[in-house]
N, C-alpha and C positions, 0 to 999 in steps of 0.2 A: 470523379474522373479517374482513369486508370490508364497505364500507360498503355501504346500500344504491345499489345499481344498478353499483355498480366491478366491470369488467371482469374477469375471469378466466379467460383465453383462450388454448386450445391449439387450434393448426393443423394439420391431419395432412393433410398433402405440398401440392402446387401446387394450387391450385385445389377445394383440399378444407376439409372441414367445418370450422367456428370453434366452440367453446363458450364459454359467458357463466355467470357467477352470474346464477343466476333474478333477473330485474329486472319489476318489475310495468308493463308498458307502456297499460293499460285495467281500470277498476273502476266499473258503471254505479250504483252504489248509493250514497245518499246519505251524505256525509261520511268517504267511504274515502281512500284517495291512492296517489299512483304515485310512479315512481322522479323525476318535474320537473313532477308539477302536471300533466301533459297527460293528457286520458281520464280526470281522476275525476270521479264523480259525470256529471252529466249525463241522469240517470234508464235506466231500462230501454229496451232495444233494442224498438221499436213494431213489429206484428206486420207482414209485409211491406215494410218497409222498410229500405233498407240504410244501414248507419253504417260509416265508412271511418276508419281508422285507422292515423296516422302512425307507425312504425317503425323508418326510417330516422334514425340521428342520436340513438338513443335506446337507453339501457339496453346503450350498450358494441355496441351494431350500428354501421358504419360510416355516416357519410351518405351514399355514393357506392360503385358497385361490388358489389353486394348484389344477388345474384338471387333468395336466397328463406331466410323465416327457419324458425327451429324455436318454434312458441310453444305453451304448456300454458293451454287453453284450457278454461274453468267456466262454464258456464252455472247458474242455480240462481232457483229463486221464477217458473218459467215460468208461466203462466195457464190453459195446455193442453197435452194432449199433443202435440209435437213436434218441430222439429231446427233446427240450426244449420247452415249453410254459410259457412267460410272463403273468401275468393279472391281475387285482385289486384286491386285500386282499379282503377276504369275497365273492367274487363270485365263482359260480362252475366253472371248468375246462375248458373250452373249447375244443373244438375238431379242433383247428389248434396247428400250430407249430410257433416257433420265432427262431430256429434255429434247423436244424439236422446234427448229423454227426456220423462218424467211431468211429468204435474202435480204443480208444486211441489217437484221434485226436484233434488239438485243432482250432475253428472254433469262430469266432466272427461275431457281429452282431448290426445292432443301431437299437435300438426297441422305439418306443412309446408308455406308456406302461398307461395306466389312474388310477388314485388314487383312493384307494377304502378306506376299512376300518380303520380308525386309521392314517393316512398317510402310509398306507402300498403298496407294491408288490408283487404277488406270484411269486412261480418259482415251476413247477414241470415238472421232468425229466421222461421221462419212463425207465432211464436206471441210475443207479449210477455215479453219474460226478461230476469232483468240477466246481465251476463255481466264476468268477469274474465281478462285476458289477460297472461300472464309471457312473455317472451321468453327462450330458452335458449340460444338457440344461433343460427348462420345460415351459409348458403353463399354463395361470390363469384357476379358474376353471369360467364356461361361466354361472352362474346361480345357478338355482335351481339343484337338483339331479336326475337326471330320474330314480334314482333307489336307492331312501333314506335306504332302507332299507333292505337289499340285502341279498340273504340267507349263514349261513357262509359255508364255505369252508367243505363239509364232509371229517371228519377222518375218512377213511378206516383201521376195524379192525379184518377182516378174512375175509379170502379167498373162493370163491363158486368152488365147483367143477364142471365140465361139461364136461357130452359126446357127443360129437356133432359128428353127422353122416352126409356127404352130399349129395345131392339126385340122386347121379349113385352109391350107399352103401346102405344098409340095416346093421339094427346096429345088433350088434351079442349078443345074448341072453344068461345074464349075465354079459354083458361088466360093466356095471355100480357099479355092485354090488362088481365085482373084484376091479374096480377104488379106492369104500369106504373102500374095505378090505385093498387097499394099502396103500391108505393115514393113516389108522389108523397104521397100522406096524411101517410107518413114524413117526407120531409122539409118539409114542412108542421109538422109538429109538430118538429121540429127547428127551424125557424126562431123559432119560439115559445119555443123553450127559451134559443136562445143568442143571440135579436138580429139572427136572419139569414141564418145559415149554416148549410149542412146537407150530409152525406154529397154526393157529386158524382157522378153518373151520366151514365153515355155516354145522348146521344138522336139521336133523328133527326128533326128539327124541332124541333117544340114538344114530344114526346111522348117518355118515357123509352125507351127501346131495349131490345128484349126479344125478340130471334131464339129461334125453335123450333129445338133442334137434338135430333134421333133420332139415338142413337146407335148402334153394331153391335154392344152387349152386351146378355144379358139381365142383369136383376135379380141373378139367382144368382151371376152371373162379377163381379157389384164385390166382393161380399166385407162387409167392415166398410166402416169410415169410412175408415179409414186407406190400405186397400189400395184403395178408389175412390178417391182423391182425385185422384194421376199419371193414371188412366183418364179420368174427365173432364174434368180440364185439357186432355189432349192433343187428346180429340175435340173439345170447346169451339173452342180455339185452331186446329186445321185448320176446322172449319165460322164461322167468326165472323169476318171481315176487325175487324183493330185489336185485338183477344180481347188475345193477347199482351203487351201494353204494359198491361191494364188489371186492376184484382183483381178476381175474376169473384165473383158472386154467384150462386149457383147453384139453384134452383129444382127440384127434382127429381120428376117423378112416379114412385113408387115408394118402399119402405121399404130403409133400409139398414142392416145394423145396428149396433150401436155409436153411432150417429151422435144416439141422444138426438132433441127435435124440431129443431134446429138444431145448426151446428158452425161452430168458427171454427178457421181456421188460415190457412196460405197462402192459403184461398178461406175463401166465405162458402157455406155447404150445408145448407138446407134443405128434408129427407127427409119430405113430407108425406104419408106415410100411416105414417110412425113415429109420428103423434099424431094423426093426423088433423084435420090442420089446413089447410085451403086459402085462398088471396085468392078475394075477392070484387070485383066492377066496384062494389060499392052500399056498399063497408065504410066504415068511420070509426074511426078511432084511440078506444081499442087495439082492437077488434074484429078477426075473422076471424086473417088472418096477417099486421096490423099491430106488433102488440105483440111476435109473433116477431124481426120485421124489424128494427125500431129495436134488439130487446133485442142482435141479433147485429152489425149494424155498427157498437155503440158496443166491443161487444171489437174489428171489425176496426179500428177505429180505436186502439187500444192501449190501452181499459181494460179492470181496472183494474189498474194497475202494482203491483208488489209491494212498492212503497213507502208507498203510499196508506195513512194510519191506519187505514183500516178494512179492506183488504185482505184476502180471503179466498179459501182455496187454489179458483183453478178461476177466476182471474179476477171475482170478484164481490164485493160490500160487504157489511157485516154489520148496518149502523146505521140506515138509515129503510128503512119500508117502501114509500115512494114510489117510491125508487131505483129506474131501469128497469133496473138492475143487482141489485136486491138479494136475499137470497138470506140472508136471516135464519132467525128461528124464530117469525116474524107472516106473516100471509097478507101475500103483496102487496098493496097500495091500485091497486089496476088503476085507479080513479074519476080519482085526482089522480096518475099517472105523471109524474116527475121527472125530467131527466138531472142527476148529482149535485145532491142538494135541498142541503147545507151548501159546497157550492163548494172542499171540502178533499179528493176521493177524487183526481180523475182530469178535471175541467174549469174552467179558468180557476182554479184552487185560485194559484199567482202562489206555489208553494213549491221552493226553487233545488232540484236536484238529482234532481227528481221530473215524470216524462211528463206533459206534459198534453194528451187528444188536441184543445185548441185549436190544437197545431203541430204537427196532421198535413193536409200536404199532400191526402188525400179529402176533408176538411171545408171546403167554400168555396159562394160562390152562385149557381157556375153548374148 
């Protein structure tokens, strides 16, 4: 037996692998612990967002000298379906995965994961999940840096809107302009709810920002949700100057399937002729594709965490019907729509160890 987080370390030859007894170096759920207090608790990983994580000096890893560790990585109580991305603190994101899973599932995984800034880790989710990280092992670092100085990690801090048509569609004249008219209603009624602040959209003037993008797929070639998603990001982001840096909110003419009337993950996608649901220039909260709107950027905002008392699988509440989250066994109260009505799921709820998305970086008043 060994204490928690003491070392137990075989080296095999110069410059080769180290093993550790499993030490817990990250655990996002409320009232868990790690091997020194650092990474527990601190609520669920917010969907788009990356949380970095110190490694170095911890759990029997050296603080100095460390290229890259071995960590057995859990995800579990995700909101939606899908993945996690390991990668060194201060790099941009990459476009792989280190683990994907369900709704509500919990999936583990041994990752190798290389040291970047600080002795750090990222970790981002496209989907809100808590996640637990052991360290097992690690390698020395081999040298010099191939990449001393690495650009940091962008904070993504508004949303782009986008109408993306695809090429057996022509886009309908006016779509765009209704898209702005609704996102503004939206965050109208967001200011209403929290005092002032409200999801943060790119604009251009006065006016929210809502570029046509046609893309060079048909309908049939996205697939699900799943398999469209990398497809229109990428078109998004080559047609859209700034796209990149922003969580795109995506608009789609045409049905996709899988994709429900809205989806939340690394983007915001909503499929409107999965429901048949379109903005209007003349709407008003919740009418038209109001009530969509608001319902999907408070998941892309990180609710509700799987901490949340009322917490139900799939990101959603159980207990009023107000909730523009909620997802009961009572019809919604569409009349009186609420962001959390009891202030304990997922906003300003002021409980240690649980997301609130009041401290996500998209919710502000520009």
């Amino acid at each position: 037996m060994f204490p928690v987080g003491l070392a137990e370390t075989a080296v095999f030859g110069a410059g080769g692998f180290s093993s550790l007894l499993p030490a817990r170096l990250m655990d996002t759920r409320f009232g868990q612990k790690t091997v020194d207090g650092v990474g527990a608790g601190g609520g669920a990983l917010q969907s788009g967002v990356s949380r970095v994580l110190k490694v170095t000096g911890r759990g029997g890893v050296p603080e100095s000298g460390v290229g890259a560790v071995v960590l057995n990585v859990t995800v579990t109580g995700g909101v939606g379906e899908g993945f996690v991305t390991v990668f060194p603190a201060g790099s941009s994101v990459p476009l792989a995965s280190s683990l994907n899973m369900a709704v509500g599932s919990t999936v583990a995984n041994e990752v190798i994961a290389k040291v970047g800034v600080g002795g750090g880790v990222a970790f981002f989710a496209n989907v809100g999940a808590d996640l637990i990280v052991d360290v097992v092992g690690w390698f020395p670092s081999t040298g010099a840096d191939p990449d001393p100085d690495p650009m940091p990690v962008p904070v993504v801090t508004e949303f782009q809107a986008v109408y993306v048509v695809p090429s057996d569609a022509a886009p309908v004249t006016g779509r765009a302009d209704a898209i702005a008219h609704e996102v503004g209603i939206v965050q109208a009624w967001y200011d209403g709810q929290t005092g002032g602040v409200h999801p943060v959209f790119a604009r251009v003037g006065a006016s929210v920002s809502v570029p046509t993008v046609v893309i060079p797929l048909g309908t049939s070639a996205l697939g699900d949700a799943t398999a469209a998603e990398p497809k229109l990001i990428e078109a998004v982001q080559a047609a859209v100057p700034g796209a990149a840096g922003r969580k795109l909110y995506i608009v789609f003419e045409g049905a996709i399937a899988q994709a429900a009337c809205g989806w939340t993950s690394s983007i915001v996608l909503i499929a409107m002729k999965n429901c048949n649901i379109y903005p209007a220039s003349t709407s008003r909260f919740p009418f038209s594709m109001t009530y969509l709107t608001a319902h999907e950027l408070t998941h892309a905002l990180g609710a509700v965490p799987s901490c949340a008392p009322h917490f139900k699988l799939g990101g959603h509440v159980s207990d009023d019907p107000r909730d523009v989250l909620y997802d009961g066994p009572l019809p919604r109260d569409f009349a009186n729509l609420t962001l959390d009505p009891g202030r304990d799921d997922y906003f300003d709820h002021n409980r240690p160890g649980c997301a609130d998305i009041s401290d996500n970086g998209l919710l502000g008043s520009g």
